[in-house]
N, C-alpha and C positions, 0 to 999 in steps of 0.2 A: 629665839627662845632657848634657855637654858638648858641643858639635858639635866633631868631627873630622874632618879632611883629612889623610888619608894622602901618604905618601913619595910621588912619579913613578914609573914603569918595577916599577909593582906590577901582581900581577892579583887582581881581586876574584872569590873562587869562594864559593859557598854549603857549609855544614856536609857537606853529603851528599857532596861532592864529594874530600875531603880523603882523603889516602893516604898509610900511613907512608912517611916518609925526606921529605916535603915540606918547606919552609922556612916558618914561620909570621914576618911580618915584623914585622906588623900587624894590628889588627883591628877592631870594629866601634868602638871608642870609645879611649878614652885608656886609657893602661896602668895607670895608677896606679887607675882602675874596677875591674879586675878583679883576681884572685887572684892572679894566674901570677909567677913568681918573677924571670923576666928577661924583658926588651924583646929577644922575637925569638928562635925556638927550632926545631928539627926534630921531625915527628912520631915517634917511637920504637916505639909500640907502639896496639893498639885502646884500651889505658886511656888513652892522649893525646889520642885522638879523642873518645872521651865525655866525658871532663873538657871540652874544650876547647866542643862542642855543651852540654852546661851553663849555659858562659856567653857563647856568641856567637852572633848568628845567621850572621855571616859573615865570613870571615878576606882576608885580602890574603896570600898567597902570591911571595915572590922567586924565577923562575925561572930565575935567575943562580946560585943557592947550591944543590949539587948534593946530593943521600944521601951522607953517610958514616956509614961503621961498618957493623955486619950487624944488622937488625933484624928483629921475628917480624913475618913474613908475614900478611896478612891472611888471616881463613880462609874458602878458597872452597872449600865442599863439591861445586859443581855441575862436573858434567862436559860441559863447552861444545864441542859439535859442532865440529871443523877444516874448514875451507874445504878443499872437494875441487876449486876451478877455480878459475884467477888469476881477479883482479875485471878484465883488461881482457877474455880471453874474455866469462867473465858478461855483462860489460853489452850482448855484440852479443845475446845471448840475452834477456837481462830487457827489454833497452829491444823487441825481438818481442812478449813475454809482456807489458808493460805496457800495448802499445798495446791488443793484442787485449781484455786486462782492460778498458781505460777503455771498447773498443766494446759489448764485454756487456752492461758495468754500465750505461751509457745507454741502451741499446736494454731492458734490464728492469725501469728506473724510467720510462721513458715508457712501457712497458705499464700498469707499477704504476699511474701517472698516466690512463691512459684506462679501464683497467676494472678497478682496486684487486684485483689478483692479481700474484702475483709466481712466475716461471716457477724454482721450485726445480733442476729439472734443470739450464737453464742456467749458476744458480748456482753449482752443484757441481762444472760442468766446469771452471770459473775460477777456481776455489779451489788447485787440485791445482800447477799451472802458476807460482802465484806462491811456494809454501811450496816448493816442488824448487827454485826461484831461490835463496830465503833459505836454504837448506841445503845447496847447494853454495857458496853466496857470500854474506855475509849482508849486504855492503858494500854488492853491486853495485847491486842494486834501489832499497834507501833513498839512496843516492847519485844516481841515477834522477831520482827523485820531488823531491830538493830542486833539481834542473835544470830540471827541464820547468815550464815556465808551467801555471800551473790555469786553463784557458780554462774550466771551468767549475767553481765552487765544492763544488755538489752533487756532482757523480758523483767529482769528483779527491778531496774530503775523504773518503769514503767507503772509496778504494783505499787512499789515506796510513793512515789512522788502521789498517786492516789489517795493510797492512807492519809499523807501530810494534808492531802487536800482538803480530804473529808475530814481530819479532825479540826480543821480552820472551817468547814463550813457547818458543821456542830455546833462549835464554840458561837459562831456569829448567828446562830439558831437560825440555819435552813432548813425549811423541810424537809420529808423525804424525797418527794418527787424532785425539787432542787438540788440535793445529794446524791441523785441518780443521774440526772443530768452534768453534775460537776464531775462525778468520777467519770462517767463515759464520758464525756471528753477528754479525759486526763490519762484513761490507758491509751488514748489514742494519738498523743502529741508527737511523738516520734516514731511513726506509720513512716513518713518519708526519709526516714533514715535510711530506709531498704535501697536506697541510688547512691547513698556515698560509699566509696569505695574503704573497706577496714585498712586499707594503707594507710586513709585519711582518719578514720576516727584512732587508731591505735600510735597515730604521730606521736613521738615525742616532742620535737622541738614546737618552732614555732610556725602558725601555717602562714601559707603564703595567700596573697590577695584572691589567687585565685580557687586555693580549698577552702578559703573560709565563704566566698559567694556560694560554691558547691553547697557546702554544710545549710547556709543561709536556705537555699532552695526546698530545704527540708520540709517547711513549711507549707512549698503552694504543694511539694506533691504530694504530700498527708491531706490537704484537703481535694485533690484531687482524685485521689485514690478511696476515700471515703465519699465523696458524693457520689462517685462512678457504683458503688457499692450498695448503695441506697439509701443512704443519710440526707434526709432531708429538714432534723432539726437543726434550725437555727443559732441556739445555746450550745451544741457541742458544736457547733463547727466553727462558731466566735472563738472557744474557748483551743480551735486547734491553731484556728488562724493567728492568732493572739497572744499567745503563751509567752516567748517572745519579745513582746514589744514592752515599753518601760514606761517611768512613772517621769522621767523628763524628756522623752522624746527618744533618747539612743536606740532603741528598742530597731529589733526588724520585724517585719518585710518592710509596713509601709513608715515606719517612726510616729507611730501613734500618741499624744500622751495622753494621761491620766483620764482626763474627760471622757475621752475617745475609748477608753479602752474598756470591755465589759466587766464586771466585777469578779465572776466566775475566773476569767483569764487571766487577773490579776492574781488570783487567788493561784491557780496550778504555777505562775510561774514561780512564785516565791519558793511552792513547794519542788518544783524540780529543780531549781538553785539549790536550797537546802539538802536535797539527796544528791545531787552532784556533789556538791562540797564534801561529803561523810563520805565519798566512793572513793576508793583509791584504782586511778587510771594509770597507764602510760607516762604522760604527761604530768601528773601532780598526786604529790600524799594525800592522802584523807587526813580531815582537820575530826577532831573530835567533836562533842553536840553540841559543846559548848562553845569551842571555837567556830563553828560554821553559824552560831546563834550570835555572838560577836561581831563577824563579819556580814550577815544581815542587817543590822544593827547596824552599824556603817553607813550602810549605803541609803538608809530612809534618809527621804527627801530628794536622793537622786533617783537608782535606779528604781526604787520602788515603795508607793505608799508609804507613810509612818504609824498611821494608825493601823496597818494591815500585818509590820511587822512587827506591831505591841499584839495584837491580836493575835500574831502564829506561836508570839514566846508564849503567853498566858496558854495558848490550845494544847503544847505540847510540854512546858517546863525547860529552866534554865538546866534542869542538871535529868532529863526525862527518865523514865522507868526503863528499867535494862540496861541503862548507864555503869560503866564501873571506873569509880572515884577514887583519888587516895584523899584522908584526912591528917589532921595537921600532926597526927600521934604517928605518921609516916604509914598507918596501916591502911589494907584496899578493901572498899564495900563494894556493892552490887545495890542499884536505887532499884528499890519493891516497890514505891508509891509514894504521890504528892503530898504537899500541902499546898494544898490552892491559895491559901491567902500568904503563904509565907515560901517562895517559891527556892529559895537560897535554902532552904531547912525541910530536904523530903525523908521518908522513912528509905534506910538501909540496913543490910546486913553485912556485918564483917566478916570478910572470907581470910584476909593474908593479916599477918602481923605486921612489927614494924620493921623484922628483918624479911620479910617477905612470904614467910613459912605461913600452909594452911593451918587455920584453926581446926581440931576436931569437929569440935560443932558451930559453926558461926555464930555472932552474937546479934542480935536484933537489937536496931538503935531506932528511934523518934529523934531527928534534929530537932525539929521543933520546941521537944521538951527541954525547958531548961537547966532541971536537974539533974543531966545525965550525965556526968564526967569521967574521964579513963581513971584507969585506976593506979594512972602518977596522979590522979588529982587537977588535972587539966581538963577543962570542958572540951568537947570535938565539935569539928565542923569540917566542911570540904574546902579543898586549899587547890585541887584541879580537878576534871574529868583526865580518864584516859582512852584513845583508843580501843576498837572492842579487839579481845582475843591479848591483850596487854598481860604480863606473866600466866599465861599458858590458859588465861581464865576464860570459861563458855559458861556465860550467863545461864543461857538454857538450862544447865543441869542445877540451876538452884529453883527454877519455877516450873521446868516441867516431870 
């Protein structure tokens, strides 16, 4: 296949991502590669999306060229919970509930650590306080979590990979008692990490056959450690066993696939993928939300679900809240809030110009709206995400 380099002032989004009325510009390869009739098209209907995942793994999108016409709706069966409190209340609440979450969690993996028991009560009272946050606000918290520095990898990956969980199992409308049982399982999936040695998690290079069965192990003795403790539900302890294993078999311990594997476990693995990827380790950079929502995207069909990783983009957004974006006027925003139906187009505020310098007062933009043009006379839109803490910026200080 040729190499291609696409047009400027495109965005490159992955298959999963794509939503009628979009502008398709360009795509992964030369046109004359593919079937498609013209150079450059709008999506019209679900049969344009599957034609199009057929043959691309990812498209370039013009955020200039706006929906015309009336086209059929994508069809969303689920009935997704309304936010019962602005996300600026929420966060004086959730950044409360997060702190107290991160003191629990530490204070009952350093038990876990002295005498391999884990204090279930405690658990359960910290479960309650984060799923009331994501169901009065589903923003506020995950917004939170990409703010705050992870002073510690263990107990912060733990809480994150929760959140991700629970706002995927909101979106697919689980109850609560199902959202309690999905998060206590999910603070709990790497309980057995307490036997690898930090030589081995803080490696850089590459592991050898025999750190990586170590690491593997991780698994039976999280659920050993937790039955011995007194877990005797069956849903959390699927969901520790499981976590894990994948949607074509690679998966560990046992290579489960899809059928096999519970919905719940499906669900936390994606999301500790997801918070892996955004973490920066030893071993590897952190990808930004958007690039770690890319590389999800990738892998539907192998390692996991495809309707599960359209279902996490929708729960959390291509460009999520607490994001900070540059637009195509070269200036950086801070994303305040969605548009649910138009996920390429959330609300932001501009914090830096286009030489970098802060605004006095930031300016509050609507993507969405299409009236709203810089004042060369250039309509705006997002051209990348960046890394958090990128030119010196702490979201924090615009929402809390």
């Amino acid at each position: 296949m040729m190499t291609y380099t696409p047009p400027p002032g495109l965005l490159k989004v992955p298959i999963g991502t794509l939503e009628i009325g979009m502008y398709i510009a360009a795509v992964d390869r030369p046109w004359l590669e593919t079937p498609f009739a013209v150079q450059g098209f709008h999506i019209e209907s679900e049969l344009d999306i599957d034609f199009v995942a057929q043959h691309c793994q990812y498209v370039y999108i013009d955020p200039r060229i706006h929906p015309r016409g009336k086209y059929e709706k994508r069809v969303t069966p689920l009935s997704v919970p309304k936010n019962t409190t602005s996300l600026k209340s929420e966060l004086r609440q959730a950044n409360v509930d997060l702190e107290s979450t991160s003191q629990a969690i530490e204070k009952v993996f350093k038990q876990v650590r002295a005498n391999r028991h884990v204090d279930l009560r405690a658990m359960q009272k910290i479960v309650t306080p984060l799923i009331d946050s994501v169901l009065r606000n589903h923003e506020a918290i995950a917004a939170l979590l990409r703010m705050k520095e992870k002073d510690n990898y263990f107990y912060q990956h733990c809480i994150s990979t929760a959140v991700w969980a629970v706002l995927m199992g909101r979106h697919a409308g689980f109850d609560k008692d199902d959202l309690k049982v999905l998060v206590l399982g999910t603070f709990m999936i790497d309980i057995g990490m307490i036997d690898v040695p930090d030589s081995i998690l803080q490696k850089k290079g590459e592991l050898t056959d025999e750190e990586r069965t170590l690491i593997h192990k991780h698994v039976d003795t999280g659920i050993e450690i937790v039955k011995q403790s007194g877990m005797t539900d069956r849903r959390v302890l699927e969901i520790i066993h499981c976590h894990h294993e994948r949607f074509d078999g690679s998966g560990y311990p046992v290579g489960r696939t899809i059928s096999e594997i519970p919905l719940t476990a499906r669900i936390a693995g994606i999301a500790d993928t997801y918070d892996a990827m955004m973490t920066p380790r030893p071993y590897q950079v952190s990808r930004s939300a958007f690039e770690a929502t890319q590389e999800l995207s990738d892998l539907k069909g192998t390692l996991f679900q495809p309707e599960l990783i359209e279902l996490f983009i929708q729960a959390i957004g291509i460009f999520p809240t607490g994001s900070i974006v540059e637009l195509n006027t070269g200036e950086v925003g801070i994303v305040v809030a969605q548009n649910p139906t138009r996920r390429l187009k959330p609300q932001i505020i501009v914090v830096l110009n286009s030489e970098k310098q802060r605004y006095k007062t930031p300016i509050a933009i609507n993507l969405d709206s299409h009236v709203r043009v810089h004042e060369s006379g250039n309509e705006v839109w997002i051209t990348k995400d960046l890394n958090a803490g990128s030119y010196g910026l702490d979201a924090a200080n615009y929402f809390l």
